[in-house]
N, C-alpha and C positions, 0 to 999 in steps of 0.2 A: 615258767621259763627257767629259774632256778629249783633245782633238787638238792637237798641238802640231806645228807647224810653221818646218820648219830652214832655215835660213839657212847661205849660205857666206860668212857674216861671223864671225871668231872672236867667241863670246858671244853672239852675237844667237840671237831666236828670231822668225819670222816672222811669224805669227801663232798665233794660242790660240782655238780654238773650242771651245765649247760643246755635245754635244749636248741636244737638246731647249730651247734656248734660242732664240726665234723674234720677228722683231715685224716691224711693216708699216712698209718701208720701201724707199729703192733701186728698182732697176727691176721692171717688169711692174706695181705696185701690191698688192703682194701679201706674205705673209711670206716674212722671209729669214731664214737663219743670221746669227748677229751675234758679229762677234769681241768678243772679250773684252781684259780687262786682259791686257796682257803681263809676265807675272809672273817669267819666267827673265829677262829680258835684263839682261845685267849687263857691269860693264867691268873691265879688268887694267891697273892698272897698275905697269910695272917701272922703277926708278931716275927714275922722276917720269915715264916715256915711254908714253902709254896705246897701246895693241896695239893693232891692226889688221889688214886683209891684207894690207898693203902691207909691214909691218915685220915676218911671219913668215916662216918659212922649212919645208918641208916639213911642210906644211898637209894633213893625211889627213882623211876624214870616211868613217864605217860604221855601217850601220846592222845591228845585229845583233835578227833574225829573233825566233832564237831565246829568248833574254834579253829581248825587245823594249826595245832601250837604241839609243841615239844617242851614235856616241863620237867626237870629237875629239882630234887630237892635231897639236902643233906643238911647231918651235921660236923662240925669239926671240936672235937674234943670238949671241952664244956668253955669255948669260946664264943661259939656263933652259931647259928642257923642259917643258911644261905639256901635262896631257891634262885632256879634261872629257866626263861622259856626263847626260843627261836623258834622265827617264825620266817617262812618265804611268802612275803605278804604279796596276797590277791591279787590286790587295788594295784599294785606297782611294779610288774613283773621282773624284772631286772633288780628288785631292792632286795633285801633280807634282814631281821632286825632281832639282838640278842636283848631280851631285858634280863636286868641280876637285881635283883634283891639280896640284902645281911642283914642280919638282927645279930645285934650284939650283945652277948650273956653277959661279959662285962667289958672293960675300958678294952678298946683294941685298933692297931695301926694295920690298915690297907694295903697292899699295892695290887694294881690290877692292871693288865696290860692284854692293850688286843696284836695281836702275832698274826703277820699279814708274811703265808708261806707258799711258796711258786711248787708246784708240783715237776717232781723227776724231767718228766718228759718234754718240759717247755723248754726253750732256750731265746738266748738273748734277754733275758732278762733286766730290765730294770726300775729300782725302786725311786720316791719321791716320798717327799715328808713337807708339806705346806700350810701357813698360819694364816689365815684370811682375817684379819682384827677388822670388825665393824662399832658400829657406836654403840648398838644393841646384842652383838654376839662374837664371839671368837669361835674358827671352826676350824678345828681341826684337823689336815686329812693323811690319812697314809694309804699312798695308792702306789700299785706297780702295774708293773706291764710287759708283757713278752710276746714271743713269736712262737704258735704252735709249731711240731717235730717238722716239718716240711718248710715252714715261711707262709704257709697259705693265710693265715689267719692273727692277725695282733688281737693279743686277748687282754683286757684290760679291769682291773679292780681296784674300789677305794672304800674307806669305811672312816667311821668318824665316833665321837664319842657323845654322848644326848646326858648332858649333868642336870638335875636339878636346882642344882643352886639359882640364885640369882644371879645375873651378866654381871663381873666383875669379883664373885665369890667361889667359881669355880676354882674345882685343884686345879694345878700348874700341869700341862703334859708335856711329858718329855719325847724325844723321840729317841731311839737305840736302832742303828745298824748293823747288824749281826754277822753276815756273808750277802753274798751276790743273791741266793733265793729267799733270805729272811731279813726283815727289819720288823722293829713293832715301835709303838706308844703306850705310855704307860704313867699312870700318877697313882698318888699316895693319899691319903686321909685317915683322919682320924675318929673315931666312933665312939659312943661312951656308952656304958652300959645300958639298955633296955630301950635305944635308939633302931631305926631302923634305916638302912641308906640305900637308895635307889640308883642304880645310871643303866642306861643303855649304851648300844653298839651298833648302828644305825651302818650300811655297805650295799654298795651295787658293785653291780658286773656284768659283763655286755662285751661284744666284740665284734669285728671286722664286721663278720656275717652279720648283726644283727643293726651297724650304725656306722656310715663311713670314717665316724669320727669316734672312736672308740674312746678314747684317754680320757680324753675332755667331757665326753657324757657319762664316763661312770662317776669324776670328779661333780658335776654336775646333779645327778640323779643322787647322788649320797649328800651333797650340799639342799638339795631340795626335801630329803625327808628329815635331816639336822633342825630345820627350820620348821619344819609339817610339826615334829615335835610327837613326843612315843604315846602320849595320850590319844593323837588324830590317828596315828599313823596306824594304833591296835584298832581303832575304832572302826575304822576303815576296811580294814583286813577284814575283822570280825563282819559285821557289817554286808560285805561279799560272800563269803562262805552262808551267813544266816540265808542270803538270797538263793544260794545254790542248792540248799538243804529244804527250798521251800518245796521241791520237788522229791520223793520220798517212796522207798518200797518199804512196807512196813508188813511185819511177819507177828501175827499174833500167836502168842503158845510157844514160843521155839525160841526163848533166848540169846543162843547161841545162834543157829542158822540168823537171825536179826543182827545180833554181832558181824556175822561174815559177810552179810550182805551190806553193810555200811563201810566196813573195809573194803570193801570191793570198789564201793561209789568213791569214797573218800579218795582212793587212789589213782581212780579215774578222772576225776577232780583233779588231784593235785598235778597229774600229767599231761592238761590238756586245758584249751584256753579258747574262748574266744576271739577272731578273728585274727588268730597266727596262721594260717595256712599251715598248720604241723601237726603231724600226726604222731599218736604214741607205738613206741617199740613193747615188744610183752613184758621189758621189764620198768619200763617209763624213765623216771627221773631219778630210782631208787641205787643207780649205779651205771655199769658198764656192762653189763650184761649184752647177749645178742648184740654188741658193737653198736647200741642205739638203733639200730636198724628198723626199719618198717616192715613188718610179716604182714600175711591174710589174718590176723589176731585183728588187727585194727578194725578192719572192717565188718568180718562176721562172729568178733567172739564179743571186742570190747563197744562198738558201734553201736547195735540194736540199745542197750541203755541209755545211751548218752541218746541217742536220737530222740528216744520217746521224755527223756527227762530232761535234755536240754537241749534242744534243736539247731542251737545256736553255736552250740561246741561240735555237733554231728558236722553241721555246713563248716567248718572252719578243717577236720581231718577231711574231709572230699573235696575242699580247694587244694588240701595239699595234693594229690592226687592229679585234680584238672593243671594244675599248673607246672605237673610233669608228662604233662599229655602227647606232648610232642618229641618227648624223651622215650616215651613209649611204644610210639610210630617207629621215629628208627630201629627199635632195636626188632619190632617185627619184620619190619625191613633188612634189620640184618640175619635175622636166622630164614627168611625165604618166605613168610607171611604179608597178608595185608590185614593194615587198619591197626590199633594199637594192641600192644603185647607189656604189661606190666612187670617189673621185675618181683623176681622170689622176694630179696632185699632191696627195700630203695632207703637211700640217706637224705644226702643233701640235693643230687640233682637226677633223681630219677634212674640212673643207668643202674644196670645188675648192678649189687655191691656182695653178693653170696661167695666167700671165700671157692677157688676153686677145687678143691676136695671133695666138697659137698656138691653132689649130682641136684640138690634139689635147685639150684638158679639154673641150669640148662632145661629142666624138662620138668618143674611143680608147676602147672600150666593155670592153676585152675584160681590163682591169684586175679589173674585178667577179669572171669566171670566176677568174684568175688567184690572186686571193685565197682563190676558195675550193675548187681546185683543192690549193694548198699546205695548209690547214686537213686535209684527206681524206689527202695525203699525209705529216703528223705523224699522226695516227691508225693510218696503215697502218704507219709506222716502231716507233712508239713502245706500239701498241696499248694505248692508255690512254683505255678505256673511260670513266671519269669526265669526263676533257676532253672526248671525244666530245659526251657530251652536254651537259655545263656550255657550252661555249665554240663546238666543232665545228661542233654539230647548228643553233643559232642562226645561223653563219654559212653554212653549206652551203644550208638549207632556204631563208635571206631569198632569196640571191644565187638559189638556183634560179627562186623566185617574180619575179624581177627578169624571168629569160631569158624566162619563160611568159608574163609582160607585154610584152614587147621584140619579141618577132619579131610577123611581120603573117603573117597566117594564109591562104594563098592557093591552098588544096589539099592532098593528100595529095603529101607529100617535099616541098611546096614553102611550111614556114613559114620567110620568108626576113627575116634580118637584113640592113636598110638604113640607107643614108646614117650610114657610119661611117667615122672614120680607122683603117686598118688596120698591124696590126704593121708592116709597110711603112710609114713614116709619112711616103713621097712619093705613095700611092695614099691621097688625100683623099676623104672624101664620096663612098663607093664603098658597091653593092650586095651583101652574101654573101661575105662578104671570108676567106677560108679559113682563117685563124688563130682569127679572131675566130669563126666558124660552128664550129668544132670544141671551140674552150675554153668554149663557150657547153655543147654538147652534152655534154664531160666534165663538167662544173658540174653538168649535170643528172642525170647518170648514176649520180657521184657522192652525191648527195645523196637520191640514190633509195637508194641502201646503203645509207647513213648510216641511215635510217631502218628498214631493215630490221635493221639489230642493233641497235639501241636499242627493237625491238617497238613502233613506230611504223610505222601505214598509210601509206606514202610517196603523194604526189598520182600520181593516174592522170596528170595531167595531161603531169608530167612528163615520163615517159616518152615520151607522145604526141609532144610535142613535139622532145625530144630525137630520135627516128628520123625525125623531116620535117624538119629543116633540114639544110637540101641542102651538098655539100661537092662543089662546079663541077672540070668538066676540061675542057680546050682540046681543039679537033679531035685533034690528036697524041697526044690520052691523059695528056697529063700535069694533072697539077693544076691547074688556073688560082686564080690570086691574088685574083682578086674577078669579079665578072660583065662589066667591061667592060676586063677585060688581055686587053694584044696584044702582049706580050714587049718593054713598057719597062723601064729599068732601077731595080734595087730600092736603097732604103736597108739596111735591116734584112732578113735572114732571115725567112720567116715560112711559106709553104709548108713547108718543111723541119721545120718546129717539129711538126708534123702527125705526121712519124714519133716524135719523141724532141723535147721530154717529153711529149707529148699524148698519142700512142702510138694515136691513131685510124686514122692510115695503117701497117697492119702486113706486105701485103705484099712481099717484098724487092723485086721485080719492077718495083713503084710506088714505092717507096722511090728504088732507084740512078736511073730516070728522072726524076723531080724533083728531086733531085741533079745531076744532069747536063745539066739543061735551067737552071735557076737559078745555076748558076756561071757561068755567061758571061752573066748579066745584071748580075754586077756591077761596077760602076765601078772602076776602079784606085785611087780614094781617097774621101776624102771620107764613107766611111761607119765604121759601130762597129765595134769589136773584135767581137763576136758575128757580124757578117757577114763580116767577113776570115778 
């Protein structure tokens, strides 16, 4: 739920996003991800002298996969050794936790200070500094809180310090108000040669969207891992990820391709969760990319993984989905369709969010299928009948109803899907476009099943439909890409998609020659990793 983004500044953190945190602002006119307070960034300072990169010396940074931790390590001049790792721990979605370690080369005075900073775009802003004295703990909080660019949303953060010490031998903290978007906390100690001194930096954050009472449970959720205490709370974390990794593609011989392929998991992992209802954008939690936004990425690039490795995270991005299912109706309804019609971009509630510039929210059609393509494919993994028909069969049957309204009916083989942006999304406002005519026709194929094991009369219609839209080939036999390609060159893969995962072109024959003809249309740059 938190993304936390690193910096090659000792201490810094770049930014902190939010999942499911969205308001209308920024470009296109439309929602965006909205960073959040920066609740890690903190400062060191040694014999009065604050760090920097300029003042360390063998500066490492690693991001460990496995552990999902972020570790640092430096030295500063022949004073100290300092290492420090953050972590957006698993177990606690809303928490995140900085540990530092120092080792002292010789005698040396502290200051460390956590710097609690409101990002540009928030407003209203205001800070809180409060001392909770118990008989067993003093806790510390520095929390703020503001009003995303609209008002729509109070966003709230608080973080806290995790000492070692014994209760009662802790350093003193102070608090310092700086301006209206910055205050921080901050104590001092002393370290003696060949000592080694520990604390952490223990914070949540949370808002409107995720809790009607934001202030008070990040005050809360930060008071509860103060006391969980950084030993439980790594343990935990760790702990989770071990379980998530118990599942595993493993590449013998290939180092490297092994490496990428755990990046890949790791990141899908870090962007996605059981039972949130939230789906990842192509760039996940790792920034602001794509406005946070939800593509066809979720479902047929990043989806098929997580389905077969975690089931439980697959059903969690397809509730997000079902529970804009009636957001999806209207909008079929408003372009002149029946049954549901899914947007290019969905955010927070389902409706188009695709800046208007971009032709692909009016006519990339083939998102609808693509949804409920993945819905068929959790059922066929998971065979859980009860989703099936709670969740599945809702989805399958609208989106089928969609295609039965959508094609123009102009003969036998020829109900033809027009004027769409195709998976190609340099072939604009094209006829029959081959990605889109096939994932229409498994939509429909699909959802005729669905029906038949749930003892439901599937629409004749259906079926009708699904065998008349036509899937075009070029004089040479090969596939053609929509009704009017003459072998320009492509963005995206989308012919190829036909064999795997569509699985409509099952031929080898047809297979290798669409392959063969489509890689020397494409460009030497400028397009996506799925096309290279």
């Amino acid at each position: 739920m938190i993304g936390i983004v690193s910096s090659s500044e000792p201490f810094k953190v770049k930014d902190v996003v939010l999942a499911g945190a969205y308001d209308l602002y920024g470009r296109g006119r439309v929602s965006n991800f909205l960073r959040s307070f920066n609740l890690l960034n903190m400062y060191l300072e040694i014999d009065g002298k604050r760090i920097d990169g300029k003042s360390v010396s063998n500066f490492q940074q690693e991001l460990d996969m496995h552990q999902a931790s972020f570790n640092s390590r430096f030295d500063y001049s022949d004073k100290a050794t300092v290492s420090y790792t953050y972590y957006s721990l698993r177990h606690l979605p809303f928490t995140v936790l900085m540990d530092v370690s120092i080792t002292a080369k010789r005698d040396i005075d502290i200051t460390s200070a956590s710097v609690m900073e409101a990002p540009d775009a928030l407003k209203d802003v205001q800070n809180y500094y409060n001392e909770i004295d118990k008989p067993h703990v003093v806790i510390s909080l520095l929390t703020s809180s503001a009003k995303s660019p609209t008002g729509k949303l109070l966003m709230c953060a608080s973080n806290t310090f995790l000492f070692t010490e014994p209760h009662g031998q802790e350093p003193r903290v102070i608090h310092e108000m700086w301006d209206n978007n910055m205050h921080l906390m901050k104590f001092s100690k002393k370290i003696k040669a060949g000592e080694t001194y520990r604390f952490a930096i223990a914070g949540s954050s949370i808002t409107s969207a995720h809790h009607d009472d934001p202030l008070n449970e990040a005050e809360r959720l930060t008071i509860y891992a103060k006391l969980e205490g950084r030993d439980r709370l790594i343990s935990f974390h760790t702990r989770a990820w071990n379980d998530l990794w118990k599942s595993d593609i493993v590449i013998e011989g290939d180092d490297q391709s092994q490496q990428d392929i755990h990046s890949m998991l790791y990141h899908l992992y870090s962007f996605t969760r059981e039972g949130t209802a939230l789906s990842p954008s192509p760039m996940g939690l790792s920034g602001l990319g794509y406005n946070g936004h939800v593509f066809w990425d979720a479902e047929l690039w990043m989806f098929p993984a997580v389905l077969v490795l975690h089931p439980e995270i697959a059903r969690s991005m397809l509730e997000y989905r079902y529970q804009r299912l009636e957001t999806a109706r209207r909008n079929a309804f408003a372009n002149g369709f029946k049954g549901a019609m899914f947007p290019w971009e969905s955010a927070e509630t389902g409706v188009e969010e695709t800046p208007v510039w971009a032709l692909t929210g009016p006519f990339e059609h083939h998102i609808t299928a693509c949804v409920a393509i993945a819905a068929w494919n959790y059922f066929c993994v998971t065979q859980d009948k009860n989703w099936l028909r709670e969740r599945g069969w809702p989805i399958l049957s609208a989106t089928a109803d969609f295609w039965a309204s959508r094609v123009e009916r102009n003969g036998p083989g020829k109900y033809e899907i027009k004027n769409v942006v195709a998976a190609d999304e340099w072939a604009e406002n094209v006829d029959n476009n081959a990605f889109t005519n096939a994932a229409a026709k498994s939509n429909l194929q699909y959802a005729t099943e669905a029906a038949k094991i749930l003892g439901i009369a599937p629409k004749s219609d259906w079926v009708d439909v699904a065998n008349s839209i036509p899937i075009l080939k070029l004089e040479n036999g090969v596939t053609s890409e929509h009704a009017t390609y003459h072998g320009e060159k492509i963005k995206q893969a989308d012919v190829n998609l036909l064999a795997y995962p569509l699985k409509q072109i099952t031929d080898v024959g047809q297979i290798k020659k669409d392959l063969e003809y489509y890689e020397t249309r494409i460009p030497d740059e400028g397009t996506p990793a799925m096309t290279q």
